[in-house]
FIZAZA-360957 format. One record per residue (C-alpha): residue in three letters; z, x, y. Coordinates in steps of 0.1 Angstrom, whole numbers, padded with zeros to 4 digits. Each point is the difference from the previous one (the first is absolute). Layout:
FIZAZA-360957
@type ala; up Z; east X; north Y
...
END
This chain:
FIZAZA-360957
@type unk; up 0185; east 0250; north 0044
@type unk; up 0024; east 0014; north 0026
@type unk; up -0009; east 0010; north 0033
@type unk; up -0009; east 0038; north 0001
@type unk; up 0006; east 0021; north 0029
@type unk; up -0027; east -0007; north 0020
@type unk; up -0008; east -0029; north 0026
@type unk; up -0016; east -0031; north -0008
@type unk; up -0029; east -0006; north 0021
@type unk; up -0007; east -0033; north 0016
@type unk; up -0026; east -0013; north 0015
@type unk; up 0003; east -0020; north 0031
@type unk; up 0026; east -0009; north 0020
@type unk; up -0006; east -0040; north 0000
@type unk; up 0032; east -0023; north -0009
@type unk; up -0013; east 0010; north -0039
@type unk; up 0005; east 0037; north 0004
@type unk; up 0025; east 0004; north 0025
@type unk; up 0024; east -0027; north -0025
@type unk; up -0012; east 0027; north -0029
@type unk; up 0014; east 0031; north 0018
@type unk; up 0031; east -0019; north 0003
@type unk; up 0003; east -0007; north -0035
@type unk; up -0008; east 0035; north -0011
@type unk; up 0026; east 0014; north 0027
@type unk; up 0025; east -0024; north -0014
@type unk; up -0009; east 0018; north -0040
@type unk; up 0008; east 0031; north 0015
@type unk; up -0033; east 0011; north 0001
@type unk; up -0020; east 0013; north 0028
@type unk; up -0030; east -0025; north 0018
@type unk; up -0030; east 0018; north 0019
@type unk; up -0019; east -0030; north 0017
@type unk; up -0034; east 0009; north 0014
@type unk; up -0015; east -0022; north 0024
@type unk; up -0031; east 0004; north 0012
@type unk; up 0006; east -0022; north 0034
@type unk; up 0022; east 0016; north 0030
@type unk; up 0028; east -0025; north -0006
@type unk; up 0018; east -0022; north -0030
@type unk; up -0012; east -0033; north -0004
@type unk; up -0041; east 0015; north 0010
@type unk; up -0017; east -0030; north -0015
@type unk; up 0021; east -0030; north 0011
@type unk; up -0002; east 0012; north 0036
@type unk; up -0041; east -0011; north -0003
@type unk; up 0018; east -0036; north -0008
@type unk; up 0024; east 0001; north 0029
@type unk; up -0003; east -0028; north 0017
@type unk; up -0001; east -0020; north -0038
@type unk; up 0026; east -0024; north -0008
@type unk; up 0014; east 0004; north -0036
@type unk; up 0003; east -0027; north -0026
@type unk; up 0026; east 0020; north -0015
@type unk; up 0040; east -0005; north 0013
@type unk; up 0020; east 0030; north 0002
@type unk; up 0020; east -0003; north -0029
@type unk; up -0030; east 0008; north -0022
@type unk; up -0012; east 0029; north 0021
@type unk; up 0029; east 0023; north 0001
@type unk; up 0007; east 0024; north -0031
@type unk; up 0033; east -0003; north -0013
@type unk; up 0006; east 0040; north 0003
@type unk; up -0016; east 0002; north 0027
@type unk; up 0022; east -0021; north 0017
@type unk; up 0029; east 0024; north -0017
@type unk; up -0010; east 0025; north 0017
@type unk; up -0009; east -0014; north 0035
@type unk; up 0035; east -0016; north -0003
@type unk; up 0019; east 0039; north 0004
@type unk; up -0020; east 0003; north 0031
@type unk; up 0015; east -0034; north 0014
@type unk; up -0034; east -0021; north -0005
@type unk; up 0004; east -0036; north -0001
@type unk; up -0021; east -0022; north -0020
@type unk; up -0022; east -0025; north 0017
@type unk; up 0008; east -0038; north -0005
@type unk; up -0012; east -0005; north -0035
@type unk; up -0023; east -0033; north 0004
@type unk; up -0012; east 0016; north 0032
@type unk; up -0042; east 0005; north -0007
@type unk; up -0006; east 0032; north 0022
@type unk; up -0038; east 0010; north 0015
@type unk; up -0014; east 0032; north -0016
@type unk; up 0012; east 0019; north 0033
@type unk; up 0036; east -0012; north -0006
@type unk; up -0001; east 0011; north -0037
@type unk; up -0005; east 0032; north 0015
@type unk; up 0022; east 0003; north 0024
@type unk; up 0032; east -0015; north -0014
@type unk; up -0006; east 0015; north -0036
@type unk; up -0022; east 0023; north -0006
@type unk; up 0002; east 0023; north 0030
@type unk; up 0040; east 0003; north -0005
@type unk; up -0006; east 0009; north -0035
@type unk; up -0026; east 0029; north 0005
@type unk; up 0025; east 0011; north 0029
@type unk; up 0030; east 0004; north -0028
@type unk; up -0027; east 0012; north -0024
@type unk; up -0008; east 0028; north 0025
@type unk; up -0001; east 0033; north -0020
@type unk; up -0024; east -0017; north -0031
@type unk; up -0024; east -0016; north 0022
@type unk; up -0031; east 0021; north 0012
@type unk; up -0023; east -0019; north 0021
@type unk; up -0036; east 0006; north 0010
@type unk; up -0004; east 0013; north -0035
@type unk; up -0027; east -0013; north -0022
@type unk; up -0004; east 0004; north -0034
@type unk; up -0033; east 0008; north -0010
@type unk; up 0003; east 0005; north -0035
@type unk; up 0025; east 0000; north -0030
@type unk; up -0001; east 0024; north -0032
@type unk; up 0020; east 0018; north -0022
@type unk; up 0008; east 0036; north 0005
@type unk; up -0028; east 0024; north -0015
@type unk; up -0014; east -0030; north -0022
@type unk; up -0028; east -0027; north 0005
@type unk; up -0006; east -0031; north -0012
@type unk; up -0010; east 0012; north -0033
@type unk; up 0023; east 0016; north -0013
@type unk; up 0032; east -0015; north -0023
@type unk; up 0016; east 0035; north -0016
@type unk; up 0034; east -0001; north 0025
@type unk; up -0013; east -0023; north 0024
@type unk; up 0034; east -0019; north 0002
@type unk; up 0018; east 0034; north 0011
@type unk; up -0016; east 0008; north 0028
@type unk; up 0006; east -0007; north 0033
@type unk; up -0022; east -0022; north 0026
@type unk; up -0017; east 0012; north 0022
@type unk; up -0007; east -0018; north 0033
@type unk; up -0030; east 0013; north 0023
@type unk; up 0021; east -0005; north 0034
@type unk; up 0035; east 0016; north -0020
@type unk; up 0013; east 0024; north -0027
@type unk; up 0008; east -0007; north -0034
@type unk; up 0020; east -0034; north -0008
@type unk; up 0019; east -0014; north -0029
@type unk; up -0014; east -0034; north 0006
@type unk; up -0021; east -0016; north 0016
@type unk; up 0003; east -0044; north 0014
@type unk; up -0029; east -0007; north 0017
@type unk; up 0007; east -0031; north 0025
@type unk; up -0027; east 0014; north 0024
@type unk; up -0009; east -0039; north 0001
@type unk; up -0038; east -0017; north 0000
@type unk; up -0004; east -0004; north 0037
@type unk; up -0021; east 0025; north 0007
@type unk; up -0028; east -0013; north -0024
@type unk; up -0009; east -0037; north 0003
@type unk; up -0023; east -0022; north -0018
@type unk; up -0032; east -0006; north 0019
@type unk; up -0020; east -0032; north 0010
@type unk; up -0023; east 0007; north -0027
@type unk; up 0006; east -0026; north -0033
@type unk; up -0014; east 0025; north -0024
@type unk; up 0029; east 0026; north 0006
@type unk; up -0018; east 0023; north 0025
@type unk; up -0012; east -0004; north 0034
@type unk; up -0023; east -0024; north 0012
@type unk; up -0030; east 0012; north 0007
@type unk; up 0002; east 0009; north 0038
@type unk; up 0037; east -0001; north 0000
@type unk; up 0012; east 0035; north 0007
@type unk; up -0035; east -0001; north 0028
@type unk; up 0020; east -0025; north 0012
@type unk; up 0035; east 0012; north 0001
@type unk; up 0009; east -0004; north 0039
@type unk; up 0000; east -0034; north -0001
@type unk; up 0022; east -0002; north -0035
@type unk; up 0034; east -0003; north 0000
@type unk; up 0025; east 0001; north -0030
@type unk; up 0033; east -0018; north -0006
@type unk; up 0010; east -0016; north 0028
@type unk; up -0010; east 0011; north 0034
@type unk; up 0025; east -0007; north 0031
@type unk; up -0022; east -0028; north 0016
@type unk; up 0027; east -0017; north 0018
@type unk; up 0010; east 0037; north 0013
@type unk; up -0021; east 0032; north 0000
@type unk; up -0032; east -0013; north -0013
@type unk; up -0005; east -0031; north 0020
@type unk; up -0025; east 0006; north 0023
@type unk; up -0019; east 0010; north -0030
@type unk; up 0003; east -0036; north -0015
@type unk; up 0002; east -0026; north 0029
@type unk; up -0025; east -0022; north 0000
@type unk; up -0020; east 0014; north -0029
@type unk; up -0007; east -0008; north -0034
@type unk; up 0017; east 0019; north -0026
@type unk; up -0008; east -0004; north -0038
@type unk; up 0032; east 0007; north -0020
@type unk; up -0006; east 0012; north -0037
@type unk; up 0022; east -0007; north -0029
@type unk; up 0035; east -0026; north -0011
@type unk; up 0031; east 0013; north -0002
@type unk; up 0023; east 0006; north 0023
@type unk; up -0009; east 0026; north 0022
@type unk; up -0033; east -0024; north 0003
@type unk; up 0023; east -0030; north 0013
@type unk; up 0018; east 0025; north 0024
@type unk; up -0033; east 0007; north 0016
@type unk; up -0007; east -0035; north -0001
@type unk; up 0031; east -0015; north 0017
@type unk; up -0004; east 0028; north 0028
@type unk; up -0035; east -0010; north 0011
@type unk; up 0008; east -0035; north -0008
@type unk; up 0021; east 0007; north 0030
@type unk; up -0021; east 0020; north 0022
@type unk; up -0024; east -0032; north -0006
@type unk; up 0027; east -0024; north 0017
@type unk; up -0001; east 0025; north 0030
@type unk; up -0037; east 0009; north 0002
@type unk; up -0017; east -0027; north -0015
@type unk; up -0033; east 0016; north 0001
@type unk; up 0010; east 0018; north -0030
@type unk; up -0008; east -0007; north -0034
@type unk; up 0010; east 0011; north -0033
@type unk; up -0018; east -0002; north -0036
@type unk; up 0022; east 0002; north -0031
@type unk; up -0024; east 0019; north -0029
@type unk; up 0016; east 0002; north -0032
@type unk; up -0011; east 0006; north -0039
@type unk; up 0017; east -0027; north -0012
@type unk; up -0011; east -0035; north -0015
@type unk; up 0022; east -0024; north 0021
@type unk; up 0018; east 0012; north 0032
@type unk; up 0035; east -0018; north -0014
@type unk; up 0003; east 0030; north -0026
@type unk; up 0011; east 0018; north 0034
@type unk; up 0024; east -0019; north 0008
@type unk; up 0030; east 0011; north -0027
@type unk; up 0032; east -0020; north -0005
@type unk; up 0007; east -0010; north 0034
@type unk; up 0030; east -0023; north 0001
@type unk; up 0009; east 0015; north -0033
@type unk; up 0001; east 0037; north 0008
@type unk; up 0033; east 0011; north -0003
@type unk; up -0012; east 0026; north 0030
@type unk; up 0001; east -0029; north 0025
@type unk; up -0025; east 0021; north 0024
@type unk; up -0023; east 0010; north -0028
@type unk; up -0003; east -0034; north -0005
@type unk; up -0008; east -0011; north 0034
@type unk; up -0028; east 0020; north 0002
@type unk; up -0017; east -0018; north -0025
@type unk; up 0009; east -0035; north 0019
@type unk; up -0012; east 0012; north 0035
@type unk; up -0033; east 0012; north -0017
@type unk; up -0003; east -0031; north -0015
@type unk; up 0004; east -0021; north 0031
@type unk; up -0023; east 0022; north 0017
@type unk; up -0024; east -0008; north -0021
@type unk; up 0006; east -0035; north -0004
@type unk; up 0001; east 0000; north 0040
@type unk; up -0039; east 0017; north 0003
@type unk; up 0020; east 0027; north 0015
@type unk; up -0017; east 0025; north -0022
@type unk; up -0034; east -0005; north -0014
@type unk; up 0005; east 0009; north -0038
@type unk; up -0029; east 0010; north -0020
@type unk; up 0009; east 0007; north -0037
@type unk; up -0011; east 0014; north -0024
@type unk; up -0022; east 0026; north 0022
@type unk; up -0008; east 0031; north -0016
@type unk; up -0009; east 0025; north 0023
@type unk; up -0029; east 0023; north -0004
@type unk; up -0008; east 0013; north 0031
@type unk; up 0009; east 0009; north 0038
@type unk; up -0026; east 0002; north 0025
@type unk; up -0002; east 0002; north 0037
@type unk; up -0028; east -0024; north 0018
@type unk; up -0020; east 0006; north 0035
@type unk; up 0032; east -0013; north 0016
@type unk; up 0025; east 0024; north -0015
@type unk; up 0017; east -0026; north -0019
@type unk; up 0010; east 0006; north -0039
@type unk; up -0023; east -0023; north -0024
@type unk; up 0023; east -0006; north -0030
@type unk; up -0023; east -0008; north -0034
@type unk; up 0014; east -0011; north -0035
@type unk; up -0004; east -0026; north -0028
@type unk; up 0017; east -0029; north 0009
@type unk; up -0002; east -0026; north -0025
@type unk; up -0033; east 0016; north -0019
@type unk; up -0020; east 0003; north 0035
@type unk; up -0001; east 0031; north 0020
@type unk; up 0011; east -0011; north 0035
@type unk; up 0010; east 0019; north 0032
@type unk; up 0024; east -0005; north 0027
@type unk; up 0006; east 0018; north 0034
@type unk; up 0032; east 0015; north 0013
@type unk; up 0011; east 0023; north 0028
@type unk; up 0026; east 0014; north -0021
@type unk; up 0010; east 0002; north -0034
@type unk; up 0037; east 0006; north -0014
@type unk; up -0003; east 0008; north -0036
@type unk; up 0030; east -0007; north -0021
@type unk; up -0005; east 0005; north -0030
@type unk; up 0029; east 0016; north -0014
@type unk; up -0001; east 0041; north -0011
@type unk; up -0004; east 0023; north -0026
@type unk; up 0019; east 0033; north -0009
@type unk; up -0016; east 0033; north 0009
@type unk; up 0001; east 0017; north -0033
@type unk; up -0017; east 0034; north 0010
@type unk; up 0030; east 0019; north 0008
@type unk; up 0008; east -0009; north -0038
@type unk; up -0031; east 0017; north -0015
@type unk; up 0016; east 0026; north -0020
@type unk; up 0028; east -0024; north -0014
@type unk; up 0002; east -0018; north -0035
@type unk; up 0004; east -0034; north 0016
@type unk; up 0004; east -0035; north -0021
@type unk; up -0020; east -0025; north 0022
@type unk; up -0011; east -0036; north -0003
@type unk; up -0037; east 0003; north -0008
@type unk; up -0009; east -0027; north 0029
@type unk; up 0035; east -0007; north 0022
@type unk; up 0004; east 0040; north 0001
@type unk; up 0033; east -0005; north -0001
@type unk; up 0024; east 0019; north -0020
@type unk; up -0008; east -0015; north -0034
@type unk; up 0035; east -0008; north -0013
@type unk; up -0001; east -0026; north 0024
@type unk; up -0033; east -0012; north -0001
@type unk; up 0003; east -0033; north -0017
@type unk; up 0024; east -0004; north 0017
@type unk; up -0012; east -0004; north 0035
@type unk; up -0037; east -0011; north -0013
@type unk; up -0012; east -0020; north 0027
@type unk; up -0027; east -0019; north -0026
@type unk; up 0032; east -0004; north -0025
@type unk; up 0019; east -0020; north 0025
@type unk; up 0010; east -0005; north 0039
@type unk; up 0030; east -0001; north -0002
@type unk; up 0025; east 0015; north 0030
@type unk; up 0025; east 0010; north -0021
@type unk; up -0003; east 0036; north -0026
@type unk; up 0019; east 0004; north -0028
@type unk; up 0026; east 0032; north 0013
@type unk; up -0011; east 0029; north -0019
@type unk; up 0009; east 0042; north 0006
@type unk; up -0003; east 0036; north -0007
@type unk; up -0012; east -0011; north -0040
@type unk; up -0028; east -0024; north 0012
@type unk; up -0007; east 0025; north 0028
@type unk; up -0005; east 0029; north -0023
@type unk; up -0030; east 0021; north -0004
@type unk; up -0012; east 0023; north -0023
@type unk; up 0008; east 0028; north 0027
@type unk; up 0036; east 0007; north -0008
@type unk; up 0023; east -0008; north 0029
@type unk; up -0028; east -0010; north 0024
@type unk; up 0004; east -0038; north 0015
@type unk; up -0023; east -0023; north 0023
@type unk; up 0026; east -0025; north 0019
@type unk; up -0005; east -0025; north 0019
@type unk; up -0032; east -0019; north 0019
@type unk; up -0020; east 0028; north -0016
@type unk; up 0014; east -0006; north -0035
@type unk; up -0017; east -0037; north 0001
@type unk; up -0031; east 0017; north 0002
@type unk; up -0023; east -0029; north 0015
@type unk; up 0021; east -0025; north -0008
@type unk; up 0016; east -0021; north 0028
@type unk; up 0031; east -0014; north -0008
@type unk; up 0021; east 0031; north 0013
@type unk; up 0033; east -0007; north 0015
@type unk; up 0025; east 0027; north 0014
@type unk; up 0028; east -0009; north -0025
@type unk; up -0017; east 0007; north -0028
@type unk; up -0013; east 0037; north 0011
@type unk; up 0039; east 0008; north 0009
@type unk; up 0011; east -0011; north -0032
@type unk; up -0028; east 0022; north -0018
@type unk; up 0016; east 0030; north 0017
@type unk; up 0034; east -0009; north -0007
@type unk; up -0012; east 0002; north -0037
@type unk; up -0021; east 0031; north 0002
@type unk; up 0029; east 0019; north 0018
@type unk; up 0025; east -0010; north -0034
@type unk; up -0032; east 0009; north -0022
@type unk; up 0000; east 0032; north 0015
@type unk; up 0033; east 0010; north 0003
@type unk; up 0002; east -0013; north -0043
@type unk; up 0021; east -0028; north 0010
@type unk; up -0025; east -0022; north -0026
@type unk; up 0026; east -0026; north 0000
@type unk; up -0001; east -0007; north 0034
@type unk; up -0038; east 0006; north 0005
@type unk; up -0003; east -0031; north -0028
@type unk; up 0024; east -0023; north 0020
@type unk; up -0017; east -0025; north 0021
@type unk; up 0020; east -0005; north 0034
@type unk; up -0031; east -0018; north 0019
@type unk; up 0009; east -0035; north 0019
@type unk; up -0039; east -0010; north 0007
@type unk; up -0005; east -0030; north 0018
@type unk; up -0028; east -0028; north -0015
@type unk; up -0031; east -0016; north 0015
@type unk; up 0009; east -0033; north -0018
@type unk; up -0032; east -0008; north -0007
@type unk; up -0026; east 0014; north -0023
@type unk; up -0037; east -0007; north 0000
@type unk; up -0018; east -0005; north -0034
@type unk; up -0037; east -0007; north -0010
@type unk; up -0010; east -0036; north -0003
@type unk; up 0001; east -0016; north -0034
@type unk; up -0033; east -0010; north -0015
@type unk; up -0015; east -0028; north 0022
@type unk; up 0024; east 0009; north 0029
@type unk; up -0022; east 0014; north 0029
@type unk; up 0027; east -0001; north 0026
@type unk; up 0027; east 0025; north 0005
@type unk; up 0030; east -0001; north -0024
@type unk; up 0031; east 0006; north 0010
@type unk; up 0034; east 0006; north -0018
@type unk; up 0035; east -0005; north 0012
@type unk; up 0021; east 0030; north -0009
@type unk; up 0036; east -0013; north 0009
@type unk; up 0009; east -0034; north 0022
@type unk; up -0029; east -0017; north 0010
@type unk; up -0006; east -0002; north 0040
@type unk; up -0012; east -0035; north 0014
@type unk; up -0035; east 0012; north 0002
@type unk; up -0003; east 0002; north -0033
@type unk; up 0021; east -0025; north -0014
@type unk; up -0024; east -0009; north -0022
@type unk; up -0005; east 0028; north -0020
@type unk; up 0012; east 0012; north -0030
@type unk; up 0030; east 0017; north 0006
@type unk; up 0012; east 0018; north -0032
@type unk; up 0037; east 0018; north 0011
@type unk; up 0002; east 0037; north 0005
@type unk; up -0012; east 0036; north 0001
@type unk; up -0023; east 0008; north -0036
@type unk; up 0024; east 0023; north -0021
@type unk; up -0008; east 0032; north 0005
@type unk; up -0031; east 0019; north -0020
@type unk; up -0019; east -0037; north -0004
@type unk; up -0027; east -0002; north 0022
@type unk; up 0004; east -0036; north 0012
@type unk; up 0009; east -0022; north 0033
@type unk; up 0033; east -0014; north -0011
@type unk; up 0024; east -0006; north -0031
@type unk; up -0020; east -0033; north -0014
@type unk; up -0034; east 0019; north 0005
@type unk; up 0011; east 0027; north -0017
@type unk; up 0013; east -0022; north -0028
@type unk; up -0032; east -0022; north -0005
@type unk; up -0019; east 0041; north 0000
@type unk; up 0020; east 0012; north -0028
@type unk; up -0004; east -0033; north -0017
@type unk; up -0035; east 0007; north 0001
@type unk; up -0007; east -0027; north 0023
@type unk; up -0017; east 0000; north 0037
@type unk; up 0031; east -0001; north 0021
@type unk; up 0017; east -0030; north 0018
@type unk; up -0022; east -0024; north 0019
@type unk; up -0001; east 0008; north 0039
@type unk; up -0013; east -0028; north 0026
@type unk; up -0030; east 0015; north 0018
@type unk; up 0006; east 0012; north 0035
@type unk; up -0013; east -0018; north 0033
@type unk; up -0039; east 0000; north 0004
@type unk; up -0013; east 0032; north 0013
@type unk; up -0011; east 0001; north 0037
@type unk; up -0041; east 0009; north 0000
@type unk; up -0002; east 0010; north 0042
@type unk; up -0035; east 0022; north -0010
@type unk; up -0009; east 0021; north 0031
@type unk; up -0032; east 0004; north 0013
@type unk; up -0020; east 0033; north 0018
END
């Protein structure tokens, strides 16, 4: 379907939706991105102070760069990694700027319909306009309004712990500025840090450093998982050379007694004692047992807000909430790998004619997200609208690989498997390294894995990974 006369409404004006408008601009179409903060880039300025693990090659859009090019933009060094507040300021607040007349800021959508209709009802559904709460009628609607605003909790069962929102003041999410801002807050204190991927590291690796300068300060490391090396990644073998360094400084500050890990730990509840400090109680190992903290940074990764969506026919992964196209896809319990096969406007689709979820939001809960992949969804969504289906089919994604994948022991195997996606890295020499990528649609780490899977076997043999670190913490 063409583009009709009226605007397409996007929501938020992140690197996601500001790279849409400039897709949809470039159709001939007209964007309308609502963003509910004051300025572009609302989220990422939270994360300021936050190194990336992504190089600016794979943050820019391609057409986004068109455009910023007419107004005599120059692109950053491409294997530069810039902080979030960087990101901001060299890209995205130069593209809002030549974005001007289609960005409305301070505007939050509060809800999303169709004109004169409700959920219910089908008979000409696909003909009428949207309908944004915050705006007037559209003619389609990408929401890449993002996940930020709703994280996961400390709770393991989905929900808060019990006493967790009581004891919100002394909660932090993501990754607070503790070397800047939020240092007095930390110094010489102990801080429990909740959850393993990377923004848990981050957090880590800051306070780690507060630690060398106030050593009175001391840091526990809760997480779900069985064996603290499942947070570790690829390391060496990360194509993203920073991403994988944050895997091998958590692991030295581990193996240093930098960071007292207790895993798995399953929080149930958040209390405050006589003292004011935060009593942290879970299962760890099949015994309840309880900690104390000062502080607790939970990190847990997020989840979309669907509300705003309540009146649209949406196609959603019945446990990732993710858009459902994509949802074996991006399965975190299917594999862990960093790398998602590229994927558009057709996997993107839901029953709601010419409505689309892009980017961090379209992963639902999942948390493999990386920029590149939500500009290329819009790049696709942009031709799907504007019935260039060709185009909209064509994969023009360069997504870099974490190198290595990790897989469930084999029978008898209780340590963690490992296996080598691509040239193996000294560490793991030893491993079974089995060539390349998994062709694409074949849930598998690499080509020999894949081949022994659709043989019917197991999958190639994988050395197990070094002994896990057991640095149990105690109250």
């Amino acid at each position: 379907m063409s583009f009709a006369s009226l605007p397409v409404a996007i929501i938020g004006a992140g690197p996601v939706g500001l790279a849409a408008a400039a897709h949809v601009l470039a159709r001939g179409a007209t964007p309308l991105v609502l963003e509910a903060g004051p300025k572009a880039g609302h989220a990422i300025r939270q994360w300021s102070h936050v190194r990336m693990f992504t190089p600016w090659r794979y943050c820019v859009d391609h057409q986004a760069a068109a455009l910023l090019a007419t107004r005599g933009w120059s692109h950053p060094p491409a294997d530069e990694i810039p902080t979030g507040g960087e990101l901001v300021s060299r890209y995205l607040e130069p593209l809002a700027a030549s974005l001007v007349p289609h960005v409305r800021f301070n505007a939050r959508v509060t809800g999303v319909t169709r004109k004169g209709c409700d959920k219910v009802r089908t008979a000409g559904r696909d003909s009428l306009p949207f309908v944004l709460r915050v705006a007037a009628a559209e003619g389609a609607v990408i929401d890449a309004s993002g996940t930020w605003s709703t994280p996961n909790p400390a709770g393991a069962d989905g929900l808060p712990a019990i006493g967790e929102i009581e004891a919100a003041d002394r909660i932090a999410t993501g990754i607070p500025d503790v070397l800047g801002s939020d240092r007095a807050i930390y110094a010489g204190r102990t801080t429990a840090v909740v959850g393993s991927g990377h923004s848990a590291l981050s957090a880590l690796i800051e306070l780690a450093a507060l630690r060398e300068a106030v050593p009175g300060t001391r840091i526990f490391w809760l997480m779900r998982k069985e064996r603290v090396e499942a947070a570790f990644g690829g390391e060496e073998a990360d194509v993203l050379a920073a991403r994988g360094a944050l895997g091998s400084r958590g692991r030295t500050l581990v193996e240093s007694g930098a960071v007292d890990v207790v895993t798995p730990f399953r929080i149930s509840s958040i209390s405050r004692d006589a003292d004011d400090r935060l009593r942290i109680e879970g299962d760890h190992a099949g015994k309840t047992t309880a900690l104390m903290a000062d502080r607790v940074v939970v990190a847990t990764g997020f989840r979309p807000d669907l509300a705003i969506l309540r009146e649209m026919r949406l196609a959603l992964d019945p446990w990732l909430e993710s858009v459902a196209g994509i949802g074996t896809l991006i399965d975190p319990n299917l594999h862990s790998c960093g790398t998602v096969r590229p994927h558009g406007a057709i996997e993107l689709a839901h029953p709601e004619t010419r409505f689309f979820i892009a980017g961090m939001k379209s992963y639902g809960r999942a948390p493999t997200f990386l920029m590149a992949t939500g500009h290329e969804q819009v790049r696709s969504i942009a031709a799907m609208l504007a019935g260039d289906i060709e185009a909209a089919k064509r994969v023009e994604l360069d997504l870099p690989e974490t190198g290595v994948c990790s897989t469930r022991p084999a029978p008898g195997i209780k340590a963690i498997v490992s296996a080598c996606c691509g040239p193996a890295p000294a560490k793991v020499a030893d491993a079974a390294c089995c060539g390349g990528s998994a062709p694409v649609g074949i849930e598998a780490c690499c080509v020999e894995d894949a081949k022994a899977k659709a043989a019917g076997a197991v999958g190639c043999g994988c050395a197990p990974a070094t002994a896990p670190v057991a640095a149990i913490a105690e109250s």
